[in-house]
N, C-alpha and C positions, 0 to 999 in steps of 0.2 A: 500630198499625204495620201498614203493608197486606201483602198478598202476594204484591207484588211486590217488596218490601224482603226479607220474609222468606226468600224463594225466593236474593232474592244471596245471602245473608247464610251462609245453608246450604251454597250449592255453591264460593262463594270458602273457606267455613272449610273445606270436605272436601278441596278441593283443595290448601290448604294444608297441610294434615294429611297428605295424602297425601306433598308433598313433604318435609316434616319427619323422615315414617320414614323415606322414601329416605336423607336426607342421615344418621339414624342406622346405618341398614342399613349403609352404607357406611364412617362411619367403625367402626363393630363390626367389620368385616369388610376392610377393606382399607386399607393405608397414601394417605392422600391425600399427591398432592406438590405443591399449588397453592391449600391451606385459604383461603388471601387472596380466591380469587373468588367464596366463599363472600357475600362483603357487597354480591353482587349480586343476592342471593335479597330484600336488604332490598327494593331499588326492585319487584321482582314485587309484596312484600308491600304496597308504597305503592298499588301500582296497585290491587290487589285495592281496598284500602280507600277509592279515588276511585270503582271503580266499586259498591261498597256506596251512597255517597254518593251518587252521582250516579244510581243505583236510587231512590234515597228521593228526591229531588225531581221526578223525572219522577212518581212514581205518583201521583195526584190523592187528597186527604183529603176526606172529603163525613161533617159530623157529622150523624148522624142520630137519631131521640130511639128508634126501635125496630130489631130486624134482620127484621118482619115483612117488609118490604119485598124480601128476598133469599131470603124463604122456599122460592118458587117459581124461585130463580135456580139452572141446573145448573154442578156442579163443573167446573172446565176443566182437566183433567190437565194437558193439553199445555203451559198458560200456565207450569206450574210445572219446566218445563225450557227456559225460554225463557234463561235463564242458565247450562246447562249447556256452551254453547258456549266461552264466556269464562273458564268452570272447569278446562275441559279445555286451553285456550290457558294460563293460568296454571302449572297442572301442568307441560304438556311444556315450557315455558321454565325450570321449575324443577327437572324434569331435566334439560335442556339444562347450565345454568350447574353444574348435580354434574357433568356427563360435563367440563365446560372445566377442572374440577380436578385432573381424571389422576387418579383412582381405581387403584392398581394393587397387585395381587397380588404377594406373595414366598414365594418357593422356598428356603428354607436349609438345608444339611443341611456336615456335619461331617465332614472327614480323620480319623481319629485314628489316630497311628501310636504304640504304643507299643512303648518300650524296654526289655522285661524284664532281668531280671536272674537267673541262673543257681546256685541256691544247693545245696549238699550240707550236710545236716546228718550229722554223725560224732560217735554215741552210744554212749559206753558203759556196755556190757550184762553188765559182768561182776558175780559172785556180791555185792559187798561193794554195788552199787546196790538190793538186797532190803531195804538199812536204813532201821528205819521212824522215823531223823527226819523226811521227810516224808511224808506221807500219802496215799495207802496206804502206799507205799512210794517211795525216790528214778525208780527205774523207770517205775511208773506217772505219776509226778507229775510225769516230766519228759516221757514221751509225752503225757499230756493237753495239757499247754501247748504242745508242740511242733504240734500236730493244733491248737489254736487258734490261733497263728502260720501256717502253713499253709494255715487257710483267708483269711485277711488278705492272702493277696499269689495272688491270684488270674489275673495275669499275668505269673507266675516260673516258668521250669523248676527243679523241687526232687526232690532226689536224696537215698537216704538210705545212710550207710556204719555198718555195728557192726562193735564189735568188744570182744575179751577179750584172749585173747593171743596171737589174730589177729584179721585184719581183711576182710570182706568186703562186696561191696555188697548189702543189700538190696534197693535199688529205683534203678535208674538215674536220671538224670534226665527227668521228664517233667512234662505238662501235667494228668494224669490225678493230679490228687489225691483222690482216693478212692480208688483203689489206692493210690496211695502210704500215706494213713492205714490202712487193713486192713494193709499191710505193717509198718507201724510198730507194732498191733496184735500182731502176730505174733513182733515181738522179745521174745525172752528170753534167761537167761544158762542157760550150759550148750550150748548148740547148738555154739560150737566149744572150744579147747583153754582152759586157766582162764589166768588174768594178766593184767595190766593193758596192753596195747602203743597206747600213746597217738601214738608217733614212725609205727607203722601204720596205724593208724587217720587220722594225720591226712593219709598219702601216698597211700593207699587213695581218701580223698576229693578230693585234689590228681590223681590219675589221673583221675579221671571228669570233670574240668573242663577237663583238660589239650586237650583237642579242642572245647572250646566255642570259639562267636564270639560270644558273648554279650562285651557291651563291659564290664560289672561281672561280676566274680566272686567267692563269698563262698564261703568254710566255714564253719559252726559247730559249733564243737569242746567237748564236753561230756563230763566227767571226775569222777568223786570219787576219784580217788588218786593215786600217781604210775605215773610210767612202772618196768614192771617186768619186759617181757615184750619180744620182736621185735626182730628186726635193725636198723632205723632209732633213734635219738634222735630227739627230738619239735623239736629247734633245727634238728637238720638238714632236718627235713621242713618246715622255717618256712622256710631259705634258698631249699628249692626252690620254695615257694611265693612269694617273693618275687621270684624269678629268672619263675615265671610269670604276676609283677599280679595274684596270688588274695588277696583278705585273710583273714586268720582270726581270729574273733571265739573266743573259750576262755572256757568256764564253768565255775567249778567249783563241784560240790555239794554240799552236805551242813550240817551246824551246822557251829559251832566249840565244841571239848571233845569229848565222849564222846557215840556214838549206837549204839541197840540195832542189833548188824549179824549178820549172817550167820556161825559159826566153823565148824559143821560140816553135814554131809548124811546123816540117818538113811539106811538101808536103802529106810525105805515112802516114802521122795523127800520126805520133809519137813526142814525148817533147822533145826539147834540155834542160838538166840540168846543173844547175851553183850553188855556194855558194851563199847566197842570206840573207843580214839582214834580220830579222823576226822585222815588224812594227807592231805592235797593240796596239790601240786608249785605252789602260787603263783606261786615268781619264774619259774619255767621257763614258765609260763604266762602269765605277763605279759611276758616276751621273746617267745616266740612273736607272741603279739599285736602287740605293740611293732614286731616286726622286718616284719609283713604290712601294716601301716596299720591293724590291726584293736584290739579292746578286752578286756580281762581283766574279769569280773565275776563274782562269789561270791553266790550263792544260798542261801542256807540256810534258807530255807523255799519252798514253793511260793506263793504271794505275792511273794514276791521273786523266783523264778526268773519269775510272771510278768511282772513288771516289767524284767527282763532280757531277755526276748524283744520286749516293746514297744520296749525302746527301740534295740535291733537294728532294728527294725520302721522305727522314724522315722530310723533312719541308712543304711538299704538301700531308700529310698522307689524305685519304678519311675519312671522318666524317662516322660511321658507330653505328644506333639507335638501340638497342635489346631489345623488350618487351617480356617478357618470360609469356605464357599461362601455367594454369595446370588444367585440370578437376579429379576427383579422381568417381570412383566407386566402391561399395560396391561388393566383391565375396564372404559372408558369405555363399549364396544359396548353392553351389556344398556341404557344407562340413556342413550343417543343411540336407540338403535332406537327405545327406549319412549317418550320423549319426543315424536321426528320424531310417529311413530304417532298420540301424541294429542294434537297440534297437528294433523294431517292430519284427522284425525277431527270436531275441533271445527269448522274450516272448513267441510267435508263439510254437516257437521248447520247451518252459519249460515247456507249459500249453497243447502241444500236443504227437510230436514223441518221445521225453523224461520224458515226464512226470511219467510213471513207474520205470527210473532211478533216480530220486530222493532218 
């Protein structure tokens, strides 16, 4: 094969090569919106392949029995870029035909407006939650789950109310849950009067929502006994939360039958423990519920009261809006420039420094 065949042979495949990443570079990299003019790259390719051909019949074949003959002949750099002209013309028509694709760039980016939702949790913290049907105790075991609820709704203002035989806020509503958990941390029984006032506790939490614009509003109302304490009934504070579109979800804790609870208070502030019926007001808790839109569930182990927060969880999901933007622009420029370029270039070199190699 002479070297003049070999010389096409080299600079049509480089140039083809060449245009092959282009056309990868670009679909890796930008949405084409015109892929059909793609099967114009075929005819470049035909032509490459005629002027392969058409190299090999022009170069003259001379069999010879030795290469003594060319021993003395000098190498001709120059002859071997006598086809770099027509490589370079291949090239830029083959970026030419990627730039006739519309090559173009997109810009997306996303609204999101989300719809919180405004929840007061109203825990009670009175002495008879130290009972250790669940473990450690109702207390801690309903703070734990409550603080893993909590960090689940990540786009909710959550407020937190206790009470015994009153009721006060903890922790307003805010966006700051970490505070709000340390505060929850920090409930315990004893801090105000002893007795159970569930009808304030649950009006206590209905206060702190009563000024929200939040469009959902929830309490959850968490109890192991009945109402026994505080001027409100627990129905009346359900009408008034009906009268405000607040629902109230009502837990109640504890086994059913008998659980080691709290009966008295040594001196050195330690609990004498006894067997002790587990009472809690169901039907009144289940009208509450009933009368808000909201749900009655019974917990009696922490497993279950997890399971009661989930699925609180999946019925107060936050409302979440997504407008999706897209701008697109045109990248034909890079790969028109470069093309023009070397087409301009090959002409340059055909009609000047090679021009005697024709």
């Amino acid at each position: 094969m002479g070297k003049d065949r070999l010389a096409s042979i080299f600079w049509a495949l480089l140039a083809v090569a060449g245009v092959a990443y282009a056309a990868w570079y670009m679909a890796s990299h930008f949405d084409v919106a015109h892929p059909e003019r793609w099967w114009l790259l075929l005819a470049i390719g035909i032509v490459a392949l005629l002027h392969i051909w058409r190299a090999a019949r022009r170069s003259p074949m001379v069999v010879l029995p030795t290469f003594s003959a060319f021993a003395g002949v000098r190498f001709d750099l120059l002859g071997l870029f006598r086809h770099l002209p027509f490589a370079l013309s291949i090239a830029g028509l083959g970026l030419l035909v990627l730039a006739l694709s519309r090559p173009q760039s997109k810009d997306s980016w996303q609204d999101v407006k989300r719809e919180g939702i405004d929840i007061v949790i109203a825990m009670d913290i009175s002495t008879s939650m130290l009972a250790k049907d669940l473990r450690p105790d109702r207390l801690e075991a309903a703070k734990r789950v409550a603080k893993e609820f909590i960090d689940g709704r990540s786009n909710d203002r959550i407020g937190l109310v206790v009470y015994e035989g009153e009721a006060y806020t903890q922790c307003p509503l805010t966006t700051d849950h970490r505070v709000l958990k340390d505060l929850f941390t920090q409930a315990r029984p004893g801090l105000i009067t002893g007795g159970t006032a569930v009808g304030m506790g649950l009006a206590t939490a209905l206060n702190r929502l009563r000024e929200s614009e939040a469009k959902s509003k929830v309490v959850i109302l968490l109890t192991d006994g009945m109402n026994n304490a505080g001027s409100l009934q627990p129905m009346d504070a359900a009408a008034i939360a009906e009268q405000l579109g607040i629902r109230v979800y009502t837990i109640g804790v504890g086994t059913r039958g008998k659980a080691l609870t709290p009966v008295a208070l040594y001196p050195d502030g330690q609990y004498r423990y006894d067997m002790q019926e587990v009472e809690i007001d169901e039907k009144v808790m289940t009208q509450v519920a009933d009368l808000t839109g909201g749900r009655y569930f019974r917990a009696t182990d922490a497993d279950r009261l997890r399971e009661v927060y989930a699925e609180i969880d999946r019925l107060e999901k936050t409302r979440i809006k997504v407008t999706e933007h897209s701008q697109r622009k045109d990248e034909h420029y890079p790969f028109t420039l470069l093309g023009g370029c070397l087409l301009l270039f090959g002409w340059t070199l055909d009609r000047s420094l090679l021009r005697s190699m024709a």
